[in-house]
gemmi code that builds the backbone of each chain (N, CA, C; Angstrom):
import gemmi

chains = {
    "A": [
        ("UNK", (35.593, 49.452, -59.158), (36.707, 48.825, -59.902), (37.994, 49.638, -59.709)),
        ("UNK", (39.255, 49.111, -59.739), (40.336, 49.515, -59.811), (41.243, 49.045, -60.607)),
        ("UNK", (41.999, 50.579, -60.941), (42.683, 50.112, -62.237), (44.641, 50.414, -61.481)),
        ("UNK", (45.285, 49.240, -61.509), (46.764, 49.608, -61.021), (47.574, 49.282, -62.172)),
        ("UNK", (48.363, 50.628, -61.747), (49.559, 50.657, -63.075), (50.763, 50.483, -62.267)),
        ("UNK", (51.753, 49.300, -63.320), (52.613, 49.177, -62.709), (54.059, 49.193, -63.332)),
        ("UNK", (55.033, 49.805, -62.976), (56.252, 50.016, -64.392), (57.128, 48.951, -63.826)),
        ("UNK", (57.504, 47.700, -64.006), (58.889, 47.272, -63.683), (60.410, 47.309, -64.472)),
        ("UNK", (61.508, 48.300, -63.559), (62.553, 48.806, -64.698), (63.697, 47.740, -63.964)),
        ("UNK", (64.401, 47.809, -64.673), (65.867, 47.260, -64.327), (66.503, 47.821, -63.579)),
        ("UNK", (67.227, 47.991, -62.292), (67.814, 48.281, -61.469), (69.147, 49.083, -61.886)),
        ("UNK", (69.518, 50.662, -61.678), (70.971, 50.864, -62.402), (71.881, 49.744, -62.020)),
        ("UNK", (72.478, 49.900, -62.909), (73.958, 49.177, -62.978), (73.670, 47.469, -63.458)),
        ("UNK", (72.524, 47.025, -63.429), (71.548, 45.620, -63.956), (71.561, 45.963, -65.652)),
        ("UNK", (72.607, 44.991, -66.606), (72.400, 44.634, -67.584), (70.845, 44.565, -68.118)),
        ("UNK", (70.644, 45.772, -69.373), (69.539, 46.008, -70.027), (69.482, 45.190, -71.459)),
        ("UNK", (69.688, 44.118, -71.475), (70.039, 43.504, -73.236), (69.084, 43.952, -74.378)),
        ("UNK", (67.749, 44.194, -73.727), (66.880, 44.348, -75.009), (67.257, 46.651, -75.140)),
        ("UNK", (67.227, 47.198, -74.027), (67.690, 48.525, -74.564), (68.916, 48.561, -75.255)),
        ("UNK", (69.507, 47.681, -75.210), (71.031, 48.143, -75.302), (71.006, 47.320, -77.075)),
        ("UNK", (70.472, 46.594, -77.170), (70.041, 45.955, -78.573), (69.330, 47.120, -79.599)),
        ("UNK", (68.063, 48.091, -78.816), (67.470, 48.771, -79.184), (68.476, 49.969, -79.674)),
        ("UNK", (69.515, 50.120, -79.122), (70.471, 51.398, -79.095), (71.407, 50.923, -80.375)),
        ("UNK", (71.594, 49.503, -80.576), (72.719, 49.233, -81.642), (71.719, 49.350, -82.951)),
        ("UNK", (70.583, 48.972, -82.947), (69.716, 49.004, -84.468), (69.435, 50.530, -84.649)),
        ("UNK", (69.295, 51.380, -83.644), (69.005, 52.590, -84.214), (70.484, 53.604, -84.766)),
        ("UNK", (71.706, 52.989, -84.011), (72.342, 53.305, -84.702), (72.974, 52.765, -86.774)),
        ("UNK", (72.500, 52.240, -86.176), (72.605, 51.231, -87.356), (71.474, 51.733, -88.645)),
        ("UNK", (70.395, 52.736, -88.083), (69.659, 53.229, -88.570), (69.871, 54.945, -88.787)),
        ("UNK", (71.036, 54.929, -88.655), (71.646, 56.293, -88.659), (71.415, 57.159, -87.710)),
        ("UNK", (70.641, 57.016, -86.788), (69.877, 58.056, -85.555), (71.411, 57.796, -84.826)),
        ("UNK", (72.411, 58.952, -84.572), (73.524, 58.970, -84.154), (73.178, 59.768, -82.607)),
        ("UNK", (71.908, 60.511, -82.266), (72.221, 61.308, -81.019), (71.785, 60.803, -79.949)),
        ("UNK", (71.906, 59.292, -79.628), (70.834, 58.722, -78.495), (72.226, 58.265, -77.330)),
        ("UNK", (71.662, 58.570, -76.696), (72.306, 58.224, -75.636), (72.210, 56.912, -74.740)),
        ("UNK", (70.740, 56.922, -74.477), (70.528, 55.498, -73.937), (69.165, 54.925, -74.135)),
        ("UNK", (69.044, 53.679, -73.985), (67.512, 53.277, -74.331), (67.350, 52.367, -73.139)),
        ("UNK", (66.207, 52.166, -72.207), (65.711, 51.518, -71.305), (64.280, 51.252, -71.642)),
        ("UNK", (64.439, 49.659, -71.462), (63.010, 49.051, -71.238), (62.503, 48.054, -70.706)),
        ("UNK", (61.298, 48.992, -69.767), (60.899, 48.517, -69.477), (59.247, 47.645, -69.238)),
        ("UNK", (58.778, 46.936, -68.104), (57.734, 46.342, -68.081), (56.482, 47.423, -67.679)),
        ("UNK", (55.134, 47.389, -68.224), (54.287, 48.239, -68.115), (52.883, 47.676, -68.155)),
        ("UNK", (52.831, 47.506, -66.761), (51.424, 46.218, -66.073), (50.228, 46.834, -65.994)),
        ("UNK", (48.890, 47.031, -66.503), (47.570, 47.743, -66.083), (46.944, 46.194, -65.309)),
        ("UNK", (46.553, 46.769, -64.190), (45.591, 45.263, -63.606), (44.368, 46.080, -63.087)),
        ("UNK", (43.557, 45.535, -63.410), (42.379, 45.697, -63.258), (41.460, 45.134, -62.227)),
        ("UNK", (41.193, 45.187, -61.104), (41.081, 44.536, -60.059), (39.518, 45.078, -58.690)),
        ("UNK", (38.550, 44.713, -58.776), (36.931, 44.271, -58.340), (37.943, 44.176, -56.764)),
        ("UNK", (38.102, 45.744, -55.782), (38.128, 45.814, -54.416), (37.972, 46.690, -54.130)),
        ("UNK", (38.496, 47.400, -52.724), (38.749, 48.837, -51.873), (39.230, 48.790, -52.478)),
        ("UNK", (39.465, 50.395, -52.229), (40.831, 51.015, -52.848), (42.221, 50.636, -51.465)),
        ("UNK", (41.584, 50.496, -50.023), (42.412, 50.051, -49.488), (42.961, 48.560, -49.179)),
        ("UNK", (41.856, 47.542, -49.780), (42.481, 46.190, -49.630), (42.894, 45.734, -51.344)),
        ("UNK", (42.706, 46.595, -52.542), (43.517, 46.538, -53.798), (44.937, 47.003, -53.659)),
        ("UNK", (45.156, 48.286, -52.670), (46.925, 48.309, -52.571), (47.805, 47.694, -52.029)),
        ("UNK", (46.817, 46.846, -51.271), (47.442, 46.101, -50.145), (47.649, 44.782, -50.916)),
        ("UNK", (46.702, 44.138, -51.607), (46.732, 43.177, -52.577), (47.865, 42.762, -53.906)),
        ("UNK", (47.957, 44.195, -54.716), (48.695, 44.564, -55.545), (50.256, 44.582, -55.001)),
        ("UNK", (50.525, 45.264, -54.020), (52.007, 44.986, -53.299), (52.159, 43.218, -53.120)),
        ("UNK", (50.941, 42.534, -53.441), (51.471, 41.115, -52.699), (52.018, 40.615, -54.057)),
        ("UNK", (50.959, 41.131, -55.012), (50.896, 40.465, -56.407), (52.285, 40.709, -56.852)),
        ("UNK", (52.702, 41.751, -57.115), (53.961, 43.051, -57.510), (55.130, 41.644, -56.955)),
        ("UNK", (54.908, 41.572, -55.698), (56.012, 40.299, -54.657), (56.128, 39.353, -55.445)),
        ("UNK", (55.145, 38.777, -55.515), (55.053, 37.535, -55.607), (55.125, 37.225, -57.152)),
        ("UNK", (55.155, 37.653, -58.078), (55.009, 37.499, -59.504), (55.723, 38.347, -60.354)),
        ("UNK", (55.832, 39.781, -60.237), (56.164, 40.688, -61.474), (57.653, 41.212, -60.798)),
        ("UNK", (58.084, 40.755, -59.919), (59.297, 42.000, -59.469), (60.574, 41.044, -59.231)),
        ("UNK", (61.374, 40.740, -59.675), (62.929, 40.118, -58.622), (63.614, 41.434, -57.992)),
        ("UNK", (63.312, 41.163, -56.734), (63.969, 42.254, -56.061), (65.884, 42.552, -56.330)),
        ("UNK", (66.271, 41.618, -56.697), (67.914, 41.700, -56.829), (68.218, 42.377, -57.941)),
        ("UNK", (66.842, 42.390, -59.205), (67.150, 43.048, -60.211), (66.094, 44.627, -60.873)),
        ("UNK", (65.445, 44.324, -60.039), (64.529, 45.453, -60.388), (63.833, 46.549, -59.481)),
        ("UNK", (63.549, 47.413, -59.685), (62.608, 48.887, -59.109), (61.456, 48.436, -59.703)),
        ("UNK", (60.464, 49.081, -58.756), (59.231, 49.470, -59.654), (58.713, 50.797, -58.886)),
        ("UNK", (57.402, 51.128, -59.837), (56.607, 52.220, -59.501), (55.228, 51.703, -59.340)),
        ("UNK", (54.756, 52.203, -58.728), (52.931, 51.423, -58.441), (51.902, 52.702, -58.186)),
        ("UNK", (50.612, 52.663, -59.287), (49.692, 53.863, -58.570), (48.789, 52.935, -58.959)),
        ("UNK", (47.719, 53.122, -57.912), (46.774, 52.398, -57.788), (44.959, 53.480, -57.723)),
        ("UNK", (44.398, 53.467, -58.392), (42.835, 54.490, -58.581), (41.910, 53.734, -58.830)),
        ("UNK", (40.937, 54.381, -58.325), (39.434, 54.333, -58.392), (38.772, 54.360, -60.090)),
        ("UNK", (38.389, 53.435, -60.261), (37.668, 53.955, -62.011), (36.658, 53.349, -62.164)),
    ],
    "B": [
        ("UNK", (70.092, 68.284, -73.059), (69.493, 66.776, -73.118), (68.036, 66.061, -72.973)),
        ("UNK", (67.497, 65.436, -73.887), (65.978, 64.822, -74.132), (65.780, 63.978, -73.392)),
        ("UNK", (64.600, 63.437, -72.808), (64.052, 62.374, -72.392), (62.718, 61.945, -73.469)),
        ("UNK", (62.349, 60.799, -73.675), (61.326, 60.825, -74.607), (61.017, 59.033, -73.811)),
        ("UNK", (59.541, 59.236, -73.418), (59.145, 57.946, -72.715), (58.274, 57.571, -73.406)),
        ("UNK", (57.685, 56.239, -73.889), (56.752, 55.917, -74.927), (57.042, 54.150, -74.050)),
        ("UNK", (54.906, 54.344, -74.187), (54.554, 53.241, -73.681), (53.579, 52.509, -75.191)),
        ("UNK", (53.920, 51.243, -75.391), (53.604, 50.662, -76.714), (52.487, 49.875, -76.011)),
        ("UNK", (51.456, 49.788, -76.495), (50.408, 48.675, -75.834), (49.852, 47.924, -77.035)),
        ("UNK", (49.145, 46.794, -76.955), (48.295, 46.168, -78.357), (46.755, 46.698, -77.944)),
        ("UNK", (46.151, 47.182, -79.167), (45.561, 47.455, -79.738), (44.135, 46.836, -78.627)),
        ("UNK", (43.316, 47.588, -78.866), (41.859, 46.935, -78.465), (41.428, 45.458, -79.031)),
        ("UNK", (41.127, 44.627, -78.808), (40.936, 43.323, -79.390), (41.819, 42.672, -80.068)),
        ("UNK", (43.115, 42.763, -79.939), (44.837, 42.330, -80.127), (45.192, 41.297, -79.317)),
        ("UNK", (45.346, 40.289, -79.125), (45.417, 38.857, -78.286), (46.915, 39.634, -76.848)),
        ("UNK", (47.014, 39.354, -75.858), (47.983, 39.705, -75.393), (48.126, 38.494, -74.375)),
        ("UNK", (49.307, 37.384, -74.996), (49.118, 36.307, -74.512), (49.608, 36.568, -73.079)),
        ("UNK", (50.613, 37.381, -73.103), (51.530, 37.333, -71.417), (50.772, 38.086, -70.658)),
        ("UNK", (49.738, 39.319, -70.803), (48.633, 39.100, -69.789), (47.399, 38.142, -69.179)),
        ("UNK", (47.258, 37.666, -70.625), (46.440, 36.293, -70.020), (47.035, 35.176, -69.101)),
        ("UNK", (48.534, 35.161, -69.721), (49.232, 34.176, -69.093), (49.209, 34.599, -67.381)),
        ("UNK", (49.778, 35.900, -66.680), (50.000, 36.606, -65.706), (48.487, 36.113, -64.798)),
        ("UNK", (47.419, 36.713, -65.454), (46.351, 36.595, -64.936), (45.667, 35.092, -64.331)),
        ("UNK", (46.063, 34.081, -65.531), (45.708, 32.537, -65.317), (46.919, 32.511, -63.855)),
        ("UNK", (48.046, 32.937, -63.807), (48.981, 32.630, -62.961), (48.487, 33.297, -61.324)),
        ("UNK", (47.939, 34.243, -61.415), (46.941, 35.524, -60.346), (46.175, 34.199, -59.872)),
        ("UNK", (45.430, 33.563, -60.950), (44.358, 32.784, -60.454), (44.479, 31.663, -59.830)),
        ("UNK", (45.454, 31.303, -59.490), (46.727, 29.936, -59.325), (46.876, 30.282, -57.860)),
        ("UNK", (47.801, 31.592, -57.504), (47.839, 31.753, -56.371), (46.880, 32.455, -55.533)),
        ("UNK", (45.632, 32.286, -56.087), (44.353, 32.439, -54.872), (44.249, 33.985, -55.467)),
        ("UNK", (44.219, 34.668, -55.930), (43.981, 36.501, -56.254), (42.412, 35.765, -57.703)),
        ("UNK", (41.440, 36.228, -56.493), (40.220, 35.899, -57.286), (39.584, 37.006, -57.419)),
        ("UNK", (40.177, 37.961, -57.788), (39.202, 39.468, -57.938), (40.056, 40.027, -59.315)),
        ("UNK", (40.787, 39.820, -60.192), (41.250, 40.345, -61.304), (40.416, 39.895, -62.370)),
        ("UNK", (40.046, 41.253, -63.055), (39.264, 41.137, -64.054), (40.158, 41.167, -65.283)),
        ("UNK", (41.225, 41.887, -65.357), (42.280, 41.702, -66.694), (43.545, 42.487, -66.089)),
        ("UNK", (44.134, 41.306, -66.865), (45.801, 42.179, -67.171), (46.157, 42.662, -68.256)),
        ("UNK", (46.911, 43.515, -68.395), (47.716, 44.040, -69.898), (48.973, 44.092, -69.420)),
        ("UNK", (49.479, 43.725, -70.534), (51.595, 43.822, -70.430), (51.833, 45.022, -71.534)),
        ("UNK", (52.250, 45.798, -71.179), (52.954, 46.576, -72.501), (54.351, 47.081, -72.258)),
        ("UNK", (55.082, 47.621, -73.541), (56.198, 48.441, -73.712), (56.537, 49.492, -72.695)),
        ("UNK", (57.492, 49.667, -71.912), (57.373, 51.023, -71.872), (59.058, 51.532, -72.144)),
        ("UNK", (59.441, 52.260, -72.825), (60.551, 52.627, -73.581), (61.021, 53.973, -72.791)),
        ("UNK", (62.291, 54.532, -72.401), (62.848, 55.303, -72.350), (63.959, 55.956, -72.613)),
        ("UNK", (63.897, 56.698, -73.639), (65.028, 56.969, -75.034), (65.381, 58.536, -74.342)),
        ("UNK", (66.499, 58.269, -73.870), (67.733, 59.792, -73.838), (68.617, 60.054, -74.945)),
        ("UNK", (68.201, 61.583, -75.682), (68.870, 61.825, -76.554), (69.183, 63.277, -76.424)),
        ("UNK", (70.049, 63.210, -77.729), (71.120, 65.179, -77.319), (70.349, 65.991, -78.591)),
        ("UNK", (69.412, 66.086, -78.824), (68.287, 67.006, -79.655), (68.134, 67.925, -79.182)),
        ("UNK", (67.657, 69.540, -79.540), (66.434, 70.390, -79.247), (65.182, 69.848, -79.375)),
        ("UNK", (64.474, 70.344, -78.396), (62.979, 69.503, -78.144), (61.985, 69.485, -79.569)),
        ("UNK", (62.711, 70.209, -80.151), (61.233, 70.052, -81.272), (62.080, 69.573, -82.230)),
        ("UNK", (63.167, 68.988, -82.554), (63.805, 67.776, -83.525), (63.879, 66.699, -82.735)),
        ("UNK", (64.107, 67.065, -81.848), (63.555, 65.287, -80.846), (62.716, 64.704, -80.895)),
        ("UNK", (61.306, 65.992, -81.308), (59.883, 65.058, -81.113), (59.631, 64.727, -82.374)),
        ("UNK", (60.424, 65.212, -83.599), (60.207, 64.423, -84.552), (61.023, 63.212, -85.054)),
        ("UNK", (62.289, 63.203, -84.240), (63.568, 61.995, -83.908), (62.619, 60.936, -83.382)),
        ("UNK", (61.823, 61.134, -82.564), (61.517, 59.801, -81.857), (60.274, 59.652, -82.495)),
        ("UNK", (58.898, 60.336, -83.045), (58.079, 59.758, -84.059), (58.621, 58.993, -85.329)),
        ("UNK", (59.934, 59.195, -85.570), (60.663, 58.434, -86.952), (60.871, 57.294, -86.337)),
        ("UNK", (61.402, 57.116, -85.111), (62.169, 55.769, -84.062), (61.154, 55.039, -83.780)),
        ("UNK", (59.963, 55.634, -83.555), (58.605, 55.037, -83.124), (57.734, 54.073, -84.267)),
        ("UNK", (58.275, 54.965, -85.646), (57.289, 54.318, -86.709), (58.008, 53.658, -86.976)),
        ("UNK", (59.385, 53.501, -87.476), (60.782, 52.535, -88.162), (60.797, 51.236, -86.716)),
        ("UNK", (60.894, 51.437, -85.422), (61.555, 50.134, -84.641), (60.133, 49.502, -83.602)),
        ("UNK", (59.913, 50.732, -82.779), (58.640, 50.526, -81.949), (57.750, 49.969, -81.834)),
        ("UNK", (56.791, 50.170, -82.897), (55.283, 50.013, -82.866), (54.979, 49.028, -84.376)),
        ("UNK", (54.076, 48.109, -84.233), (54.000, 47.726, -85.487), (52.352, 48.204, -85.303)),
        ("UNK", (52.196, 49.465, -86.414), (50.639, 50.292, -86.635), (49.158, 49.087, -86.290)),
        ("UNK", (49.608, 47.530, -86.743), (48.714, 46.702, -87.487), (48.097, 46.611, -85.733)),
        ("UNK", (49.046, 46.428, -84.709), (48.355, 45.378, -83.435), (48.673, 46.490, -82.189)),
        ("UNK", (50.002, 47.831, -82.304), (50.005, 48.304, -81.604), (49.186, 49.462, -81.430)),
        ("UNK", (48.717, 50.466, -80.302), (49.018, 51.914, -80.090), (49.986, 52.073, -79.493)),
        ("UNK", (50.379, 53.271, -78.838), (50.942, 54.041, -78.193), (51.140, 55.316, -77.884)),
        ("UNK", (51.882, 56.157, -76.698), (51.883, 57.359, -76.627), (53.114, 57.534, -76.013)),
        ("UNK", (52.989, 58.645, -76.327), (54.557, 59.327, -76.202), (55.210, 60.703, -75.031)),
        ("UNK", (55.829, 61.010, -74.860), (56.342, 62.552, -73.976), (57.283, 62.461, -74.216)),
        ("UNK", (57.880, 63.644, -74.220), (58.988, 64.217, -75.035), (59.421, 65.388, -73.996)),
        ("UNK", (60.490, 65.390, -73.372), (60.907, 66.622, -71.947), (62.389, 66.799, -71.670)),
        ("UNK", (62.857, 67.780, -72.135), (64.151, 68.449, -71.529), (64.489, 68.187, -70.038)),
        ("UNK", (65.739, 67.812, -69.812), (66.305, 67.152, -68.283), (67.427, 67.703, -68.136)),
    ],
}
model = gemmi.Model(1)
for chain_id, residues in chains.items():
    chain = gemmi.Chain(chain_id)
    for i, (resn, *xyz) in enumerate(residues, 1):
        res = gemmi.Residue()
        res.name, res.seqid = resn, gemmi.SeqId(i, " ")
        for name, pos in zip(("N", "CA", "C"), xyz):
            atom = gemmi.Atom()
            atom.name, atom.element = name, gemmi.Element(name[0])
            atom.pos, atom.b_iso = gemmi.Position(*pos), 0.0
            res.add_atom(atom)
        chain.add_residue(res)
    model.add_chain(chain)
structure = gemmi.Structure()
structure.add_model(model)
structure.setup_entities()
């Protein structure tokens, strides 16, 4: 079995509405020393292959479903469990 | 300056509709080897603290905005940058 973790963040300079929402309630909550808040997506898939035809798989999945390339980065690790 | 990263997930036996949703969608475009998805939080809060009022700045931020105790866990790191 394999377990892939996957972070999808917002691209700098790509409008964050829900951090930037998160940043006005905590001020609003008196927490005055924050600087910035980012958030993002945080994928576990669980996936019955190799470990070499699951990374190869997962990059398709990542494509094809979880990522807009115009607006986002991601990070991908993919293990044995 | 703080970094403090906190990933929010639901709970063991907590419904998580947008991984089911993701996964029914996996199964759509032919990916017949996923056994589960999970979607969670993942938060990254920069703030101007010393590290050990930070780590209690962001357990206050965590229990007040973050996490609701009833459906979430989560975990946290807390690191000077």
């Amino acid at each position: 079995m394999l377990k892939a973790t996957v972070i999808v963040r917002y691209k700098e300079g790509v409008d964050d509405p829900e951090g930037k929402s998160i940043k006005h309630s905590l001020e609003l909550l008196n927490f005055k020393d924050i600087s910035e808040v980012k958030v993002s997506k945080y994928y576990e898939i669980y996936l019955k292959k190799t470990l070499e035809e699951g990374k190869k798989e997962i990059e398709e999945i990542i494509k094809k479903l979880l990522v807009n390339p115009v607006i986002h980065d991601y990070e991908v690790r993919v293990e044995e469990i």
